[in-house]
C-alpha positions as CSV (number, residue, x, y, z in Angstrom):
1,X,-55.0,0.9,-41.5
2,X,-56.1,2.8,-38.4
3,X,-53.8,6.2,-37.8
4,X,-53.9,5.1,-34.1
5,X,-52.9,1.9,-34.7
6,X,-50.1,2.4,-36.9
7,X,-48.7,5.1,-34.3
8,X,-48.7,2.4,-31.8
9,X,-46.9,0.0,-33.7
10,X,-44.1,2.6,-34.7
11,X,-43.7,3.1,-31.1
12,X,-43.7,-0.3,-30.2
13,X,-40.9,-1.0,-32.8
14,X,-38.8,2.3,-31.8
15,X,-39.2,0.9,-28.2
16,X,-38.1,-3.0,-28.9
17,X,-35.3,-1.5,-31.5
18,X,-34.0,0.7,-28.6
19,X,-34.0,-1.9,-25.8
20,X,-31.9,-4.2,-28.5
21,X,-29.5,-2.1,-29.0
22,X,-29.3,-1.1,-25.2
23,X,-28.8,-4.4,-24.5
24,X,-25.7,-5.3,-27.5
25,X,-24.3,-2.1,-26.0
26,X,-24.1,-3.2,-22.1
27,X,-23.7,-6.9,-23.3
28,X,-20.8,-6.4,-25.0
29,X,-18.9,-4.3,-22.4
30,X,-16.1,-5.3,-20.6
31,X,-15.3,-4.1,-16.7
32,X,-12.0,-2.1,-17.1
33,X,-8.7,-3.2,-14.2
34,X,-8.4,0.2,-13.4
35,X,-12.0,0.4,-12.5
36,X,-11.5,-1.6,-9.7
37,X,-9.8,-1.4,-6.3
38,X,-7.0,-3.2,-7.4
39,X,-3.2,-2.8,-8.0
40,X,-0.3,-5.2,-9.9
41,X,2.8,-6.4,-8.3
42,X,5.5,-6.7,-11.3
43,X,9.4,-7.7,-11.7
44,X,12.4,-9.2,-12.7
45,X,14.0,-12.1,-10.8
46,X,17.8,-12.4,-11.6
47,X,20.8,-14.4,-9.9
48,X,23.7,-12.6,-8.7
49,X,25.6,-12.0,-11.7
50,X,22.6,-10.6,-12.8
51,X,21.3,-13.4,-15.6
52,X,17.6,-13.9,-15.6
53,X,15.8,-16.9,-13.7
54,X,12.7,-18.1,-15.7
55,X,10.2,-20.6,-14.3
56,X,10.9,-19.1,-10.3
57,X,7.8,-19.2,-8.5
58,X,6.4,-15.5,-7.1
59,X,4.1,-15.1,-4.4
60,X,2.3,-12.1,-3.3
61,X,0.7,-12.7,0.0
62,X,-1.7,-10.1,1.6
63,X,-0.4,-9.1,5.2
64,X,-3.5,-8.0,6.3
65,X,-6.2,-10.5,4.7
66,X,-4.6,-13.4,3.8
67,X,-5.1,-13.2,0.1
68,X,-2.5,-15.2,-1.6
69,X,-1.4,-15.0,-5.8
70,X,1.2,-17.0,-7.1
71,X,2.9,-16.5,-10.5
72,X,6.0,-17.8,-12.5
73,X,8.6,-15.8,-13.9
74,X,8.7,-16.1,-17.4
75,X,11.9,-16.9,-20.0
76,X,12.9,-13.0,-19.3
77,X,12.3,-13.6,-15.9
78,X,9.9,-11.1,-15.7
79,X,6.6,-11.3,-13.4
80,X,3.2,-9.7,-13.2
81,X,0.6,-10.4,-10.6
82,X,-2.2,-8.1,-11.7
83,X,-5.6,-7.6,-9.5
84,X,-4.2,-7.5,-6.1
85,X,-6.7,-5.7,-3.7
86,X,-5.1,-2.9,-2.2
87,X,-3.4,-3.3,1.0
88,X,0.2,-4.4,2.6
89,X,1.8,-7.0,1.0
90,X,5.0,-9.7,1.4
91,X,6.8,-10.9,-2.1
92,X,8.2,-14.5,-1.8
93,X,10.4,-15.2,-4.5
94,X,11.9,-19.2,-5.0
95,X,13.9,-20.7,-7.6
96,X,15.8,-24.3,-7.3
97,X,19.1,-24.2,-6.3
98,X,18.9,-20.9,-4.6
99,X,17.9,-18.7,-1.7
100,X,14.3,-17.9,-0.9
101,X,14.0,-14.2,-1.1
102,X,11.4,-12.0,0.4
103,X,10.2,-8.4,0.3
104,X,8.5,-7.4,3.2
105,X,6.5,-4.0,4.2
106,X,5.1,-3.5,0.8
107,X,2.0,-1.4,0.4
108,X,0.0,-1.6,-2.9
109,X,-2.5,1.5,-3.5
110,X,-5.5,1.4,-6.0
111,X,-4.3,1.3,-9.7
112,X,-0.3,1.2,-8.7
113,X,2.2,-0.6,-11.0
114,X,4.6,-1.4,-8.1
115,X,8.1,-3.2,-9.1
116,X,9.8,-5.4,-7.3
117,X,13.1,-6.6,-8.7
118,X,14.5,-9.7,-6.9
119,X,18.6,-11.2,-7.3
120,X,18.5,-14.3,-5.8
121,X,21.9,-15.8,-4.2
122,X,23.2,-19.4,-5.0
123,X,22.4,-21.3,-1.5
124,X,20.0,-24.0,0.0
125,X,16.2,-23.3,-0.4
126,X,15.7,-23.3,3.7
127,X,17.9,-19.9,4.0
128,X,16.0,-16.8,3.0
129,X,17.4,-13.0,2.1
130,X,14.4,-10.5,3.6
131,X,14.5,-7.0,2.1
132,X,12.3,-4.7,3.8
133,X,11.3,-1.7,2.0
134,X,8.5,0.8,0.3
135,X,7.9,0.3,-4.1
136,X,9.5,3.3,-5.2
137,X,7.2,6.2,-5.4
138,X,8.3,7.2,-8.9
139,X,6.2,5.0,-11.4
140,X,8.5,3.1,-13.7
141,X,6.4,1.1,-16.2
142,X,4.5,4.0,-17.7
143,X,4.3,7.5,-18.7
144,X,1.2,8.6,-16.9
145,X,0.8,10.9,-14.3
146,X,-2.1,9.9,-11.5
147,X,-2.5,9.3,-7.8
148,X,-4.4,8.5,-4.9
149,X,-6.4,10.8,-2.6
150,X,-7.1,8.4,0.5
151,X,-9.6,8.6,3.2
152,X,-7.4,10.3,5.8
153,X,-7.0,13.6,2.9
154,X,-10.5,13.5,2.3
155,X,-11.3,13.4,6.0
156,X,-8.5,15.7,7.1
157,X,-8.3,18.6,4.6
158,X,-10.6,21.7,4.4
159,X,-12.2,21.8,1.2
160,X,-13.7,25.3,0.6
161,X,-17.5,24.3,-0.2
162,X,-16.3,20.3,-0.1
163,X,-16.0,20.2,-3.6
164,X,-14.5,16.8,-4.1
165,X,-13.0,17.9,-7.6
166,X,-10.8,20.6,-5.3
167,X,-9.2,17.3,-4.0
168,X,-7.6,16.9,-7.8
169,X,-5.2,19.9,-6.7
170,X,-3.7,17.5,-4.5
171,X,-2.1,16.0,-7.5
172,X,1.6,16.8,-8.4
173,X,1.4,18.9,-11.4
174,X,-2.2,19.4,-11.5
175,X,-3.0,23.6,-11.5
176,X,-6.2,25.3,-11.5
177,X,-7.1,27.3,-13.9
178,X,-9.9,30.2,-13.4
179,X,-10.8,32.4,-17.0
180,X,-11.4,35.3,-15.1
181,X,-11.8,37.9,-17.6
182,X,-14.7,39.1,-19.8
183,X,-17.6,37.5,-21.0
184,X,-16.4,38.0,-24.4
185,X,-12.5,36.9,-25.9
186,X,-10.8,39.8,-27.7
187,X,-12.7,42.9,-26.0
């Protein structure tokens, strides 16, 4: 067989091997949640002695767009509405047998767990309890530490030589750490 010929088929092959496995690779990946823009709205709905209500109806309803979820608490009456744009957001909680309760003036950021618990009185289904109020700032569903740098920081603070990794500093318990020292470790 021709030397120049069998070079070109060995490249061919390495080529059409290579764009098969590039393309099981990207195939078979799945976008991440916190990849995206989003945020979840969890919770507990309980009456007011405190017993869980399963199958109450949840809705989270976007202030600003329109953007409506529903959800149903489950036999723990727990909740979880997970990828809600971010934005400002009204919980409506309802149950048969009991007052409609709402949550009013919350604001969802990118990747936030934010809990809402609801206690839901005994009472017709016209009358509504309104809690207005900001998702606690301390994040109760899971040990990691993060947070969000919005527009008006970015736009706002000096950043010595805007490096946008300076903006990381920003962080609560985040410290920067500069090896200044010699080239070499033990001289």
């Amino acid at each position: 067989m021709n030397p120049l010929r069998r070079s070109f088929r060995l490249v061919l092959l390495a080529t059409t091997l290579s764009l098969i496995f590039s393309f099981l690779i990207i195939g078979n990946s799945s976008p991440s949640w916190a990849q995206l823009p989003v945020g979840v709205i969890l919770g507990v709905v309980r009456d007011s002695t405190g017993a869980v209500l399963q199958n109450a109806s949840i809705t989270a309803n976007s202030t600003e767009t329109g953007y409506s979820r529903t959800a149903t608490s489950g036999l723990d009456g727990s909740f979880r509405i997970p990828a809600l744009p971010a934005g400002s957001y009204e919980v409506r909680v309802s149950a048969a047998g009991f007052q409609t309760g709402l949550h009013r003036g919350m604001s969802l950021a990118v990747g936030q767990e934010a809990v809402i618990n609801f206690s839901l009185v005994v009472g017709a289904i016209e009358q509504t309890v309104e809690v207005v109020s900001e998702a606690p700032l301390v994040n109760t569903t899971s040990g990691s530490v993060g947070g969000l740098v919005d527009e008006r920081s970015i736009e706002e603070l000096p950043l010595n030589g805007r490096n946008y990794l300076d903006l990381t500093l920003l962080q609560v318990g985040v410290q920067e750490h500069k090896n200044i020292g010699t080239a070499f470790p033990g001289t």
